[in-house]
ZABANU-724232 format. One line per field, with one value per residue (C-alpha): x, y, z. Coordinates in Angstrom, 3 decimals. Layout:
REM ZABANU-724232
xx <- [X  ...]
yy <- [Y  ...]
zz <- [Z  ...]
***
This chain:
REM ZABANU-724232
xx <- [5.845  4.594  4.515  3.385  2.761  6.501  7.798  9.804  10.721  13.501  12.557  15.025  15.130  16.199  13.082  11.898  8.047  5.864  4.540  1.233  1.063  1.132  -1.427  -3.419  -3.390  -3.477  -6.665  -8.516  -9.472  -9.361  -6.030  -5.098  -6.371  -4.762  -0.986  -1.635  -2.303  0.423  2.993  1.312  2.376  5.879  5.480  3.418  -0.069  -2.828  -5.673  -8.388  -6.739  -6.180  -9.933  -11.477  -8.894  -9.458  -13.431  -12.946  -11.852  -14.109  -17.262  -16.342  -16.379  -13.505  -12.082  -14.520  -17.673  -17.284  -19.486  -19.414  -20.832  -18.992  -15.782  -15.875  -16.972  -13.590  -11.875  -13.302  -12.481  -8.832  -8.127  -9.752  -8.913  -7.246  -4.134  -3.556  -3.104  -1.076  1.385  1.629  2.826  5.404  4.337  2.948  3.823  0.821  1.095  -3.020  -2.736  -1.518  -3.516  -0.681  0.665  3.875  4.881  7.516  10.816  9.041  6.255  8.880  8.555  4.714  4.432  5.341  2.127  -0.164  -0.114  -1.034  -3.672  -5.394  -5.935  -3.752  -5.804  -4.259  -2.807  0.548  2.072  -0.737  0.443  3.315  2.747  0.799  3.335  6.041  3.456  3.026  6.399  6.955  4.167  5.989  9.762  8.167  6.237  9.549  11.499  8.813  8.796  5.062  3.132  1.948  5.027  7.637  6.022  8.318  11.958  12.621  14.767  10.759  9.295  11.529  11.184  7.387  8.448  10.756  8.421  5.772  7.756  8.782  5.265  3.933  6.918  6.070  1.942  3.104  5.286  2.681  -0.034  2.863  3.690  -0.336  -0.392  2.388  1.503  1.120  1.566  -0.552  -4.039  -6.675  -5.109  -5.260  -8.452  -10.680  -12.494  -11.182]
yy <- [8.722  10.634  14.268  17.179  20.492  21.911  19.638  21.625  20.724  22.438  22.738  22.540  26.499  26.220  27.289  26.031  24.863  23.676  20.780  21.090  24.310  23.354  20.596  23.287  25.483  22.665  21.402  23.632  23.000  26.756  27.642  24.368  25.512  29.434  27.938  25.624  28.788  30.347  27.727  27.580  31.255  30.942  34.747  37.440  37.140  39.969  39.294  39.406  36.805  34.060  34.694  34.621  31.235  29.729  30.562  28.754  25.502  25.708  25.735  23.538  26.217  28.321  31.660  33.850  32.318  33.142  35.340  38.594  37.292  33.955  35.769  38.383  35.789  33.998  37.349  37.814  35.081  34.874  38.298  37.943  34.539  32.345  34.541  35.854  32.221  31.355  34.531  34.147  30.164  31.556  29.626  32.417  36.465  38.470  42.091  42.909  46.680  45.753  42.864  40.899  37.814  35.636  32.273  32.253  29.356  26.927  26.996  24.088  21.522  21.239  18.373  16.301  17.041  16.655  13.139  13.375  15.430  14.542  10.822  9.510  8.068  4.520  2.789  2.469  0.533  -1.992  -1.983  -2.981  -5.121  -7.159  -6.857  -8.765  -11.365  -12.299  -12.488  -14.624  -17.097  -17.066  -17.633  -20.514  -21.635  -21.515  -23.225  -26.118  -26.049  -26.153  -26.619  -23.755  -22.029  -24.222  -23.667  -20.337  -19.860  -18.320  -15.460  -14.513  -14.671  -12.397  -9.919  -9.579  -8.916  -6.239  -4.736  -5.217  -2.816  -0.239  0.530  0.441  2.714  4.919  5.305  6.058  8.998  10.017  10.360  11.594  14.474  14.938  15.629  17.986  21.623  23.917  21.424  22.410  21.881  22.287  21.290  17.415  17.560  18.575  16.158  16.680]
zz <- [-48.056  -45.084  -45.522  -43.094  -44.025  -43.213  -45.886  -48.619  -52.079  -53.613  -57.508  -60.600  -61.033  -57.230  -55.580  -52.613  -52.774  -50.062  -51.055  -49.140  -50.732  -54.076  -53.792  -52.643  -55.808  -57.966  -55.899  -57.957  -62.232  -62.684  -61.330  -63.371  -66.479  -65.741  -65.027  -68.392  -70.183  -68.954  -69.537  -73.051  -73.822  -71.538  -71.322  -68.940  -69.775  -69.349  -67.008  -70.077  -72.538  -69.081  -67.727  -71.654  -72.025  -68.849  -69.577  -72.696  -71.789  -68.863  -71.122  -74.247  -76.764  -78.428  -76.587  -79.111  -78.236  -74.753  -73.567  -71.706  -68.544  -68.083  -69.024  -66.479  -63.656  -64.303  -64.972  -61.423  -59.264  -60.967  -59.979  -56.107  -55.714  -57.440  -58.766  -55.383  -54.026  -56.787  -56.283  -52.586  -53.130  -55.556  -58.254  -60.616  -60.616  -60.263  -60.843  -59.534  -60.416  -63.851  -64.031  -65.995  -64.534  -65.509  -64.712  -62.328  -62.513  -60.240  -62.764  -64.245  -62.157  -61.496  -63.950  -60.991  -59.623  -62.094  -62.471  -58.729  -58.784  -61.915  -62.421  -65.112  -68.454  -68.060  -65.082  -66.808  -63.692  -63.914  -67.926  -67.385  -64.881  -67.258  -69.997  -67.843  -66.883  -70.528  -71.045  -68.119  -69.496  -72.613  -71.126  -69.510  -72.199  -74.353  -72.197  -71.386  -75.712  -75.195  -78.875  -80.249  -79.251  -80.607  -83.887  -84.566  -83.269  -79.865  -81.329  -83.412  -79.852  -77.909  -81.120  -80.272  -76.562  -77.428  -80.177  -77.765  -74.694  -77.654  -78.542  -75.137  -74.544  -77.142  -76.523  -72.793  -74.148  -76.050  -73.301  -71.134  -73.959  -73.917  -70.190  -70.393  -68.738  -70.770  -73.873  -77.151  -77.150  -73.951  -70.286  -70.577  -68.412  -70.884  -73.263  -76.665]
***
């Protein structure tokens, strides 16, 4: 698909988003990290608790071992930068004199994106892909009643196939959960 910058998406909450816009702010790990932390809390968020948060996860080490300096660098360029940009593509509500920000309805639908943006852990398609080749090489070794295969009855054989696509089914909703924004845990970026 062939986009320019003048194409809109209209989200579920009914907000239109530029697309270009939005690959823009998600571009960037911070403001990543910042709308993960604010989808984690689904509620405005002060300034201090995002920067110390985002700091956090930035560093490897829990929100109370950050210290003083690295905290107010992020408190910083959140507030100057990267909050700003977020506000002015509609996809967070930044109140600067406040300093409290809140996620706004087309905070929703950036899951969409991340898969884009951020490289997903396994090539699922390629997965899959491989899944239906096996099962073509059995089909045709079933049908052919090659050796090995005749050995057990067609009906066990298509039960591996189908147990096979449930648990591949169920690891990929797992990662998928895992990637979620704003799921539990660190933004699915950071090493665990």
């Amino acid at each position: 698909m062939n986009l320019s910058s003048t194409d809109w998406l209209t989200s579920g909450a009914g907000v239109e988003l530029d697309e270009q816009e939005v690959f823009s702010v998600l571009s960037n790990r911070r403001r990543r990290f910042a709308l993960h932390a604010l989808c984690q809390r689904e509620d405005a968020a002060d300034l201090g608790w995002l920067a110390k948060r985002v700091a956090a996860w930035e560093t490897g080490v829990s929100p109370a071992e950050v210290d003083s300096d690295t905290r107010k660098s992020c408190y910083v360029s959140l507030q100057q930068s990267h909050l700003p940009k977020m506000d002015e593509a509609d996809i967070v509500s930044f109140d600067k004199r406040a300093g409290v920000v809140r996620p706004t309805p087309a905070t929703e639908d950036l899951d969409v994106y991340f898969d884009v943006v951020t490289e997903p852990e396994i090539p699922w398609h390629g997965y899959y892909l491989g899944l239906a080749a096996v099962g073509g090489a059995l089909l045709a070794a079933l049908w052919t009643d090659a050796v090995p295969f005749s050995a057990l009855p067609d009906l066990a054989w298509m039960a591996f196939l189908v147990a096979a696509l449930v648990v591949s089914a169920l690891a990929h909703a797992y990662v998928a959960r895992r990637r979620k924004l704003g799921g539990d845990g660190p933004p699915p970026e950071v090493e665990r």
